[in-house]
N, C-alpha and C positions, 0 to 999 in steps of 0.2 A: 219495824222490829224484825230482825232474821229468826230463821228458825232455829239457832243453837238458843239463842239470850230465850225467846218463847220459852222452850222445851226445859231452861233452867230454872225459871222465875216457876213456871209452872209445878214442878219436879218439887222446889225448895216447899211451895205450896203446900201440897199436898204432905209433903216429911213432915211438915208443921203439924198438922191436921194426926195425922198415923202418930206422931210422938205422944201425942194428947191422949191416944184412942189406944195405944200402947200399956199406958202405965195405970189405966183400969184396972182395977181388980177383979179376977175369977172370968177374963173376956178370954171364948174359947177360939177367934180366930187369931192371935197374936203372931202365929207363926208366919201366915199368911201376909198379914199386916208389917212383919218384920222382912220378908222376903220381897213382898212389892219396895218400902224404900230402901233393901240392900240394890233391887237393880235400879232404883232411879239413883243414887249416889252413883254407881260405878253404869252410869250413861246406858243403859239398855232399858228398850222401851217395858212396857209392861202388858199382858194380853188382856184381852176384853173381858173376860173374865174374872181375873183379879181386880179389875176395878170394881165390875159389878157388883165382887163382894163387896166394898167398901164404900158403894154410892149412898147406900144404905145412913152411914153416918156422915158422911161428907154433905149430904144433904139436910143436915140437922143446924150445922152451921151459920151462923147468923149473915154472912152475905150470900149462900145459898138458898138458904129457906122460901124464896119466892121463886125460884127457878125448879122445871121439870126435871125429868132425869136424863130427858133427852138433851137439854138445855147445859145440863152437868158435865155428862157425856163429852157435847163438843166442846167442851173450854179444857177440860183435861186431856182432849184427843192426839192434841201432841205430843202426850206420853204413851201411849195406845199403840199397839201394833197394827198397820195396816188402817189405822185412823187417821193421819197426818194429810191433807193435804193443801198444797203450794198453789193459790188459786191467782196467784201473780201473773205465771206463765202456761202453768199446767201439765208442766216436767217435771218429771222425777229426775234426781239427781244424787250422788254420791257426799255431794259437799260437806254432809252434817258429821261425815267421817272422818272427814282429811284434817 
């Protein structure tokens, strides 16, 4: 699997997850929540931080729930800034741009 189809399937993932975690009532991180899946719809990674706020419930999720948060971490790290890497070759490359 390339790293465009990963970082979309992943991306869709997560929306999923954040739409659910969205339409709670009285949840005071929404804004945060709504700003992580504005940049994964329009292709921009998301920083480690922002997720972190959000591992919190991502890992409440029933195919999460036996997994760390380290474990969490790297399956969504293709959405992550400066988390991604290509262990095929071990170049960095522009490709996921073009």
């Amino acid at each position: 699997m390339d790293q465009r189809t990963i970082y979309q399937e992943r991306g869709m993932e997560l929306i999923s997850y954040l739409n659910i975690y969205v339409n709670k009532k009285g949840l005071k991180i929404k804004p945060i929540m709504k700003t992580i899946k504005n940049r994964i719809l329009n292709n921009q990674p998301i920083t480690e931080k922002q997720f972190i706020t959000v591992i919190k419930w991502v890992e409440r999720e029933p195919q999460f729930s036996q997994w760390d948060q380290n474990s969490i971490l790297e399956y969504f790290s293709p959405l992550i800034v400066g988390h991604w890497s290509d262990s095929s070759n071990g170049q960095s490359t522009l490709e996921s741009f073009f």
